[in-house]
C-alpha positions as CSV (number, residue, x, y, z in Angstrom):
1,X,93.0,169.9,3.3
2,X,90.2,171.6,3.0
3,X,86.6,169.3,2.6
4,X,84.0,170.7,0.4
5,X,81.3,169.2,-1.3
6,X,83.6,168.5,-4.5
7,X,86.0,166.3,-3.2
8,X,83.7,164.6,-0.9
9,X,82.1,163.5,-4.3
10,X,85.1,162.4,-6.7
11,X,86.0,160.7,-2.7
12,X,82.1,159.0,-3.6
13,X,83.2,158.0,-6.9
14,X,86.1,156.0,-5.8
15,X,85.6,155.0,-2.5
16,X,81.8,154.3,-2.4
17,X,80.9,153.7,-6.3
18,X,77.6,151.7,-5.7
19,X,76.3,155.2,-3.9
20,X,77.6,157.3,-6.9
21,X,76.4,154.9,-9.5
22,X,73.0,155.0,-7.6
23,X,73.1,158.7,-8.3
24,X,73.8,159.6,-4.3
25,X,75.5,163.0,-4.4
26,X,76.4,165.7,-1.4
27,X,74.7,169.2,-2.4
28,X,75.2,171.2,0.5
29,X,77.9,171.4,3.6
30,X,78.1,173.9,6.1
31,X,79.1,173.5,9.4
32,X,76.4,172.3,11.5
33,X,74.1,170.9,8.1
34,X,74.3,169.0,5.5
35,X,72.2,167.8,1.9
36,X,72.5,164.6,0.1
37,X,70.4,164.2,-2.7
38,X,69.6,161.3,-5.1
39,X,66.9,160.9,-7.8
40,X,64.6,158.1,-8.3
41,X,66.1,156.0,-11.7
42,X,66.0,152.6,-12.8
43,X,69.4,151.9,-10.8
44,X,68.2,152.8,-7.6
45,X,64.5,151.2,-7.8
46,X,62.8,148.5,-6.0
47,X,59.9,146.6,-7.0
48,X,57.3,148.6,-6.0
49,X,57.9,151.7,-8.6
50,X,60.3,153.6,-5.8
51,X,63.5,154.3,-4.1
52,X,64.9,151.1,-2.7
53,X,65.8,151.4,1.2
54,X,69.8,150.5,0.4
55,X,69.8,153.9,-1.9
56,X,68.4,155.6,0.9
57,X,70.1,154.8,3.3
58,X,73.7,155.5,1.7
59,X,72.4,158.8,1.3
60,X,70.8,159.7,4.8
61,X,74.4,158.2,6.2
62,X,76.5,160.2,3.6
63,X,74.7,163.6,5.1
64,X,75.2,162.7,8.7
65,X,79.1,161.4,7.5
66,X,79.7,164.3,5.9
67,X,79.9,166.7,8.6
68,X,81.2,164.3,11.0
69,X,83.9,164.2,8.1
70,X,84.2,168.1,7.7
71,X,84.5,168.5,11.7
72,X,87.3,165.7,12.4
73,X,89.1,167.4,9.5
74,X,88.8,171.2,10.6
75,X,90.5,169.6,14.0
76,X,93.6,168.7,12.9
77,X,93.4,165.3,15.1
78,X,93.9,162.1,14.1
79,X,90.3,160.3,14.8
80,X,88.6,157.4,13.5
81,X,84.7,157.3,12.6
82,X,82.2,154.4,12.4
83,X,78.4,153.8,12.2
84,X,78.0,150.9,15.5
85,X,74.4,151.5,14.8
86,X,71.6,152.9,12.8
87,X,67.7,152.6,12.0
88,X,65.2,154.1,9.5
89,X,61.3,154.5,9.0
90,X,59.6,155.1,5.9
91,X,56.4,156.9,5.7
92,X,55.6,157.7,1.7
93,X,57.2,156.4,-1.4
94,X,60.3,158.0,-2.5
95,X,60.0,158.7,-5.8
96,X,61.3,161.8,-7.6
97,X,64.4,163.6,-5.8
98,X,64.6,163.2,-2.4
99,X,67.2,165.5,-0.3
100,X,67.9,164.1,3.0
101,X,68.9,167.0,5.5
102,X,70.9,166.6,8.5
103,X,71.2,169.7,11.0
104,X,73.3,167.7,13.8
105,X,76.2,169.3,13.5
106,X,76.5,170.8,16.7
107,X,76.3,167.5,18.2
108,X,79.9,166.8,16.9
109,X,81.7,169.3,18.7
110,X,81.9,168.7,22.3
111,X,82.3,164.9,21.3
112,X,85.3,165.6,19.3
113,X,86.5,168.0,22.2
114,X,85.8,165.0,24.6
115,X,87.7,162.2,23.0
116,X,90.8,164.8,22.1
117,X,91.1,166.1,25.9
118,X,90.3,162.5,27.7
119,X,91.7,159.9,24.8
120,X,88.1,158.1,25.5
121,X,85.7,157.2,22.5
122,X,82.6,159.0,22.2
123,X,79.0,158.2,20.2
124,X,77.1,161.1,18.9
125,X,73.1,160.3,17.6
126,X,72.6,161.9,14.4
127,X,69.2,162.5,12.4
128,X,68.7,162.6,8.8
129,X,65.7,163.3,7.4
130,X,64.5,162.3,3.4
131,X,61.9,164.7,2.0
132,X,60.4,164.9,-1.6
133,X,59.8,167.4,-3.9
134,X,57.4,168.6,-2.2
135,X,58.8,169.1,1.2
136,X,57.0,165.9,1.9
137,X,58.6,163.5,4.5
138,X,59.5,160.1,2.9
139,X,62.2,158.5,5.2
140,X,63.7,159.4,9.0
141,X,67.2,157.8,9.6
142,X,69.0,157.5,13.3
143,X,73.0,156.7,12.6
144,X,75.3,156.9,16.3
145,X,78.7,157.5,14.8
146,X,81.6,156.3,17.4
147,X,85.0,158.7,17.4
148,X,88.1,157.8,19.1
149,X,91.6,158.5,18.9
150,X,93.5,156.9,16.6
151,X,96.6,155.1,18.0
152,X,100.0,156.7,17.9
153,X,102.5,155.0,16.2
């Protein structure tokens, strides 16, 4: 099966529906990039007349996910993936659409090539970076997604 942006969406709507409902959606997916985008809304706002963290951060994981998704996928293997550990800055009020951008995908590859030839877990540091309507830097995530073989059976 092929993963494109569509699926990876209706997957949103019934997998993750606090990120869909929140208005987090996957715009773009190539091999080594990704864009997540979500609009500022009354669902998704905090106190202080912007973009609460949580929303954010579904959407800066779903665009490092995403290829991490796309990759596993296009290699036929069976491998598991997990966040074991992430961080995020924020430097301006998110308000308006924010796009967070992830251009890690290279990363993925010789991990995935790793654990399939030696059987051994790997961690790959991706970045995703939030950024208004302007082109304006709002938020900076770090996720490190773990891989490993899953277990025959």
């Amino acid at each position: 099966m092929e993963v494109t942006v569509k699926k990876l969406n209706t997957y949103l709507m019934f997998k993750l529906p606090s990120a869909f409902l929140c208005g987090v959606r996957l715009k773009e997916l190539e091999n080594n990039k990704a864009v997540v985008a979500v609009k500022y809304k009354w669902i998704n706002q905090n106190p202080f007349n912007s973009m609460y963290f949580a929303v954010q951060s579904m959407a800066a994981e779903l665009a490092t996910g995403a290829i991490v998704i796309k990759k596993i996928q296009e290699s036929g293997a069976k491998i598991s993936m997990l966040v074991t550990n992430h961080s995020g800055a924020f430097s301006k009020k998110a308000v308006g659409k924010i796009s967070f951008i992830c251009n890690d995908g290279v990363l993925i590859d010789a991990a995935l090539k790793k654990t399939i030839e030696t059987g051994e877990g790997q961690t790959i540091q991706m970045k995703s970076i939030g950024v208004n309507e302007a082109g304006e830097q709002v938020s900076s995530y770090q996720f490190e997604w773990s891989i490993k073989l899953k277990p025959k059976k």
